[in-house]
ROKEMAR-687290 format. One record per atom (N, C-alpha, C, O): residue number from 0; residue in three letters; atom name; x, y, z. Coordinates in steps of 0.02 Angstrom, whole numbers. Layout:
+------+-------+-------+--------+--------+--------+
| selo | fimar | kolfi |   east |  north |     up |
+------+-------+-------+--------+--------+--------+
|  NUM |   ALA |    CA |      X |      Y |      Z |
...
+------+-------+-------+--------+--------+--------+
This chain:
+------+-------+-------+--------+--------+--------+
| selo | fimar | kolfi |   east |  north |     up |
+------+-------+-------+--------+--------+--------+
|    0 |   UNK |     N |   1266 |   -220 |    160 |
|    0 |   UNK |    CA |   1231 |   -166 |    190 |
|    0 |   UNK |     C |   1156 |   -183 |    192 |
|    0 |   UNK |     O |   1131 |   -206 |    141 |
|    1 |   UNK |     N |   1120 |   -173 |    246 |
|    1 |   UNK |    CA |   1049 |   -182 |    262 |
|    1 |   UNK |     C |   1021 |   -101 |    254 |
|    1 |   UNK |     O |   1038 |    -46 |    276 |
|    2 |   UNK |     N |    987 |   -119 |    225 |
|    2 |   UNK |    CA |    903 |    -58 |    218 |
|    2 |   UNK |     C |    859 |    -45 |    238 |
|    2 |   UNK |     O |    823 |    -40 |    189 |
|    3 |   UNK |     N |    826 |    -33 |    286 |
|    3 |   UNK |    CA |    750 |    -46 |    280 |
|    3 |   UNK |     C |    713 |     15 |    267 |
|    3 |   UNK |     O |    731 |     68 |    294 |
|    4 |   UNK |     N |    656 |     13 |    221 |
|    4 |   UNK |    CA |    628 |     74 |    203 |
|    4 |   UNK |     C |    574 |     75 |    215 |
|    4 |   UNK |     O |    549 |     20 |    205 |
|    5 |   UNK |     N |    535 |    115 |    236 |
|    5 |   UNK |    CA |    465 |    123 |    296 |
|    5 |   UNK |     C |    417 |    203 |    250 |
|    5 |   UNK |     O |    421 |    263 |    263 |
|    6 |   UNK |     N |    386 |    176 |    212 |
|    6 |   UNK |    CA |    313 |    203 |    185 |
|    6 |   UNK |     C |    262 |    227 |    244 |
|    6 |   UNK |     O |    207 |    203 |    233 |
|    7 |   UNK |     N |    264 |    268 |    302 |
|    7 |   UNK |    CA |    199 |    277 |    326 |
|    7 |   UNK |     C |    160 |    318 |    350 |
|    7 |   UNK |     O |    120 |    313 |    396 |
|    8 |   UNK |     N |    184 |    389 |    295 |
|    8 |   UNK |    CA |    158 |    452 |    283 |
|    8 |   UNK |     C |     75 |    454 |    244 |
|    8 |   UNK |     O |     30 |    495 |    250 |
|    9 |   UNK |     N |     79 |    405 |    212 |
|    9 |   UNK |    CA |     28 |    401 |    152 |
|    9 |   UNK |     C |    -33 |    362 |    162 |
|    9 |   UNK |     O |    -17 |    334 |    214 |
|   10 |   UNK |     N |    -94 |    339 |    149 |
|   10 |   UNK |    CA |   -143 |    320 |    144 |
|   10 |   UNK |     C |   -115 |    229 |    114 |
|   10 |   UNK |     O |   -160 |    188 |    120 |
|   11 |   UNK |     N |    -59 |    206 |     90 |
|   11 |   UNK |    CA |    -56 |    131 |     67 |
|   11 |   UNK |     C |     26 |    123 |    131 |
|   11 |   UNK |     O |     86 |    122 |    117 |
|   12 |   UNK |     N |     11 |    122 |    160 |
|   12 |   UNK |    CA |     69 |     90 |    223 |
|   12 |   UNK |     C |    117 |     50 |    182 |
|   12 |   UNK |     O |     86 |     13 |    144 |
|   13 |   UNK |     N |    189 |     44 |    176 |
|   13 |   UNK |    CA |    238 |     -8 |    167 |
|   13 |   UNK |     C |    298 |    -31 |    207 |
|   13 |   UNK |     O |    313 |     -1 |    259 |
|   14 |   UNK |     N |    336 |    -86 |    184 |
|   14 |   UNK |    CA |    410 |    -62 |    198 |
|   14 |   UNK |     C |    426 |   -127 |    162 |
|   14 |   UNK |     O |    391 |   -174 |    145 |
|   15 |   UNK |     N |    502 |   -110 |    157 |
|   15 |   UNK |    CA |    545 |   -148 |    120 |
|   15 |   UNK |     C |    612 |   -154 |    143 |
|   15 |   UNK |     O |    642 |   -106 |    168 |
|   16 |   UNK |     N |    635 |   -206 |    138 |
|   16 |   UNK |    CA |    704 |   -220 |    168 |
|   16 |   UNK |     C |    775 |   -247 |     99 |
|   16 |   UNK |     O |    773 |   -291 |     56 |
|   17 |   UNK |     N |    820 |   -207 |    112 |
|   17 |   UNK |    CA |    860 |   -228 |     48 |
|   17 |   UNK |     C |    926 |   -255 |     95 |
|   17 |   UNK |     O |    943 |   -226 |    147 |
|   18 |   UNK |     N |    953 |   -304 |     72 |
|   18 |   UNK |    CA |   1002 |   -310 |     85 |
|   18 |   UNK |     C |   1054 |   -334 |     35 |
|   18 |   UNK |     O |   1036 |   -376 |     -7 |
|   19 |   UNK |     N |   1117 |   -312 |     37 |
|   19 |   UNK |    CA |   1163 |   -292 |      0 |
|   19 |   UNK |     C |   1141 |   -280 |    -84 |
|   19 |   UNK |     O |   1169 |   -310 |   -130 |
|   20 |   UNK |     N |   1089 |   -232 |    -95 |
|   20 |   UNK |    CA |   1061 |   -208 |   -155 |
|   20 |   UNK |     C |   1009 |   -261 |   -194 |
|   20 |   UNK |     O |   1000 |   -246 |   -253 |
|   21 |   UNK |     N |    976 |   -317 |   -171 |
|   21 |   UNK |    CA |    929 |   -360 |   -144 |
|   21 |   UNK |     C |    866 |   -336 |   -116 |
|   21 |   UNK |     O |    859 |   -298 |    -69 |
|   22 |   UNK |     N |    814 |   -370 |   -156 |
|   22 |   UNK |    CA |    747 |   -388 |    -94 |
|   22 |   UNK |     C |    760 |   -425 |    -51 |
|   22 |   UNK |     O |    789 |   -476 |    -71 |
|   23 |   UNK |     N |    749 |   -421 |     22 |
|   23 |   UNK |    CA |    745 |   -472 |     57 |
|   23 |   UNK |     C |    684 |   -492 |     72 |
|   23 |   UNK |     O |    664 |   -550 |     73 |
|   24 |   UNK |     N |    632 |   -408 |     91 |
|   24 |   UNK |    CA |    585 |   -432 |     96 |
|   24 |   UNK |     C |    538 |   -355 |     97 |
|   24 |   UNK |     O |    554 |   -295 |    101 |
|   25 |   UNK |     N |    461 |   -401 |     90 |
|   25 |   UNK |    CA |    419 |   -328 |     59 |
|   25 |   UNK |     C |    369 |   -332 |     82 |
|   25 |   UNK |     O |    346 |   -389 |     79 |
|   26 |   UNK |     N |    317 |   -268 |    124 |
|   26 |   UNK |    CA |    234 |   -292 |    154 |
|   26 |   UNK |     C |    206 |   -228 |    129 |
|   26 |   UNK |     O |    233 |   -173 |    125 |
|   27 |   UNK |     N |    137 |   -248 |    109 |
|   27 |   UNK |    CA |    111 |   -181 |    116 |
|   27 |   UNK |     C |     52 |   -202 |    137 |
|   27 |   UNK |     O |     32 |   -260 |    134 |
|   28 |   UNK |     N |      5 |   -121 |    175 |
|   28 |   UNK |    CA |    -47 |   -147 |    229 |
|   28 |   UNK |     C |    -86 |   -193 |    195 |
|   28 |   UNK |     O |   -105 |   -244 |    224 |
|   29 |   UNK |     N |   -103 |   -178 |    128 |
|   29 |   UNK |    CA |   -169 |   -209 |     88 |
|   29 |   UNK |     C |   -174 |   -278 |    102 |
|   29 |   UNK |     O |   -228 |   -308 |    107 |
|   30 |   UNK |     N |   -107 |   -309 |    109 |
|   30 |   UNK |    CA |    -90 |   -377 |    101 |
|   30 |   UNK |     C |   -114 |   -431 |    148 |
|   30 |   UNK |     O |   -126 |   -491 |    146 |
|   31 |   UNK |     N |   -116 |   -365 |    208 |
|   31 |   UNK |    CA |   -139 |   -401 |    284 |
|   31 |   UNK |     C |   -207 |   -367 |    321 |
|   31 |   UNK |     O |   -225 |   -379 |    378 |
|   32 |   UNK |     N |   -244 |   -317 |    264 |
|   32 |   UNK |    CA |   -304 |   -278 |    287 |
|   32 |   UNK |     C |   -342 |   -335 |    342 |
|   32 |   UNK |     O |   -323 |   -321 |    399 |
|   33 |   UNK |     N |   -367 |   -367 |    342 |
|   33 |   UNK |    CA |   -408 |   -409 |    363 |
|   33 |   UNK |     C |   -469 |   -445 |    326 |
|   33 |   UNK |     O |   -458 |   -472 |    272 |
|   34 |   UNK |     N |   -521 |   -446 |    347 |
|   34 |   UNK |    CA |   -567 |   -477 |    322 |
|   34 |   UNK |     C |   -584 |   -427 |    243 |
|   34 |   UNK |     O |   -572 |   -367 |    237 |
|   35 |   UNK |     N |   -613 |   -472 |    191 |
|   35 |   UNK |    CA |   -616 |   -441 |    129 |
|   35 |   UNK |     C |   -679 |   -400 |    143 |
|   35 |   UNK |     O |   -703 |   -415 |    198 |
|   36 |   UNK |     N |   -712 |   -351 |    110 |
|   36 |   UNK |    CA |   -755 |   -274 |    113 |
|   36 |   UNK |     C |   -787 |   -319 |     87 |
|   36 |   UNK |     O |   -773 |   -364 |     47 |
|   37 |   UNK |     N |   -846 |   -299 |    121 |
|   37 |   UNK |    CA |   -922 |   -328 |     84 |
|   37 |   UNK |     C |   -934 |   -298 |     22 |
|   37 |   UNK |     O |   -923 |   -239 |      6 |
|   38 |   UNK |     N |   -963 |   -356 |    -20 |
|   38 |   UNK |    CA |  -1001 |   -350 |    -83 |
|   38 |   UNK |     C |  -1015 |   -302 |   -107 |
|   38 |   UNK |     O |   -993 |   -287 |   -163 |
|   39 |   UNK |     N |  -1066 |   -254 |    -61 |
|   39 |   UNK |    CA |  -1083 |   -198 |    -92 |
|   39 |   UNK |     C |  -1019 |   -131 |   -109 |
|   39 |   UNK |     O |  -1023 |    -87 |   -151 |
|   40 |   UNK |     N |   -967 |   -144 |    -64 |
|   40 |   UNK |    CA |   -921 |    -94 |    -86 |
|   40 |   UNK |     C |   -879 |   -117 |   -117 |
|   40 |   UNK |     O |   -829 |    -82 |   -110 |
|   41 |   UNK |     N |   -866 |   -175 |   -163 |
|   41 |   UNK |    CA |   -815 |   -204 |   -214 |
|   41 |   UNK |     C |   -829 |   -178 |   -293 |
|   41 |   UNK |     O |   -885 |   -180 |   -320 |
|   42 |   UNK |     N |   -782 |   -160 |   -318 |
|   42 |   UNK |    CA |   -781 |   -146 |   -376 |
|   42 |   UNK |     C |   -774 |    -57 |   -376 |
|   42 |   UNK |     O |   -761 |    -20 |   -423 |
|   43 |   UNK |     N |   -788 |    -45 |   -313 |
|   43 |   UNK |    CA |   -786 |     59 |   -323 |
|   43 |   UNK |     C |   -690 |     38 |   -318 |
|   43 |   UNK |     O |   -654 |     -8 |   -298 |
|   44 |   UNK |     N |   -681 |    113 |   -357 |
|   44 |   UNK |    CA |   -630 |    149 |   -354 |
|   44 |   UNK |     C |   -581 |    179 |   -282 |
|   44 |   UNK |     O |   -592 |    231 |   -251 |
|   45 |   UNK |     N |   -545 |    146 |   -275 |
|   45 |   UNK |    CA |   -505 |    184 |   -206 |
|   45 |   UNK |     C |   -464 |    233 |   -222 |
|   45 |   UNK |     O |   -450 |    277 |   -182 |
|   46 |   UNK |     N |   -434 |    230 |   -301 |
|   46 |   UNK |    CA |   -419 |    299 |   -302 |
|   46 |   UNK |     C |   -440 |    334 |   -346 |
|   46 |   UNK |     O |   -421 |    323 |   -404 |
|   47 |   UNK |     N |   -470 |    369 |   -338 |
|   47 |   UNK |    CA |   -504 |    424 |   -394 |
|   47 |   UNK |     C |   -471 |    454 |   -446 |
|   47 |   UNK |     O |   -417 |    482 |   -434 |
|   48 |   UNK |     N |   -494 |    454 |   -506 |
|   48 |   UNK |    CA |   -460 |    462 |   -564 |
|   48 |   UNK |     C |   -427 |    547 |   -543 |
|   48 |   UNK |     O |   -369 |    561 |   -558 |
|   49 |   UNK |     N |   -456 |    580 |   -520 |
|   49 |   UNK |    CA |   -427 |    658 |   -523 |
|   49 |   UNK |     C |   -467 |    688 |   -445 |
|   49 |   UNK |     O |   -511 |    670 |   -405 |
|   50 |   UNK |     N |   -428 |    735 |   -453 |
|   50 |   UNK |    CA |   -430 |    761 |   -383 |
|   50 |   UNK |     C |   -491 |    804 |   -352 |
|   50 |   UNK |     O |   -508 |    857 |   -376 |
|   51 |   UNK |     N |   -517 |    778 |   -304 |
|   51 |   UNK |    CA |   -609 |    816 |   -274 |
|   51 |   UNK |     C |   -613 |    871 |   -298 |
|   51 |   UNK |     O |   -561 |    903 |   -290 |
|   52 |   UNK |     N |   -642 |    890 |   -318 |
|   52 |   UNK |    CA |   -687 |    972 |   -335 |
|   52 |   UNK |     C |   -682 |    994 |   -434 |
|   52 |   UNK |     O |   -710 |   1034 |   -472 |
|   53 |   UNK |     N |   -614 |    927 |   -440 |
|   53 |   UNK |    CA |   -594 |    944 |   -511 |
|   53 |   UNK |     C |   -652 |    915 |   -583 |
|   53 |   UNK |     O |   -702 |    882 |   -572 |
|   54 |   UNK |     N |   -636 |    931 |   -637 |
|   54 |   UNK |    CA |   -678 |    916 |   -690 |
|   54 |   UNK |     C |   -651 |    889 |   -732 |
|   54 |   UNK |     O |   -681 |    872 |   -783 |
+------+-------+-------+--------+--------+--------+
């Protein structure tokens, strides 16, 4: 039996393919973003420890 499972409701894009209860195969966007983010924005947080407005 083939699978394929498709992530692309959310802010990190995926999918994955199983076959007969197997990886066959796996992407996610990050993997293929493109060129790496300049300097000045490396090292911030993409996901924030807790949720906007919270303390």
């Amino acid at each position: 039996m083939k699978i394929l499972g498709i992530n692309a409701l959310f802010h990190d894009p995926a999918a994955a393919l199983l076959v007969d209860g197997h990886t066959a195969a796996a992407a996610a966007a990050a993997a293929s973003a493109g060129p790496p983010a300049p300097a000045s924005s490396r090292g911030r947080a993409s996901h924030p420890a807790r949720a906007p407005g919270t303390r």
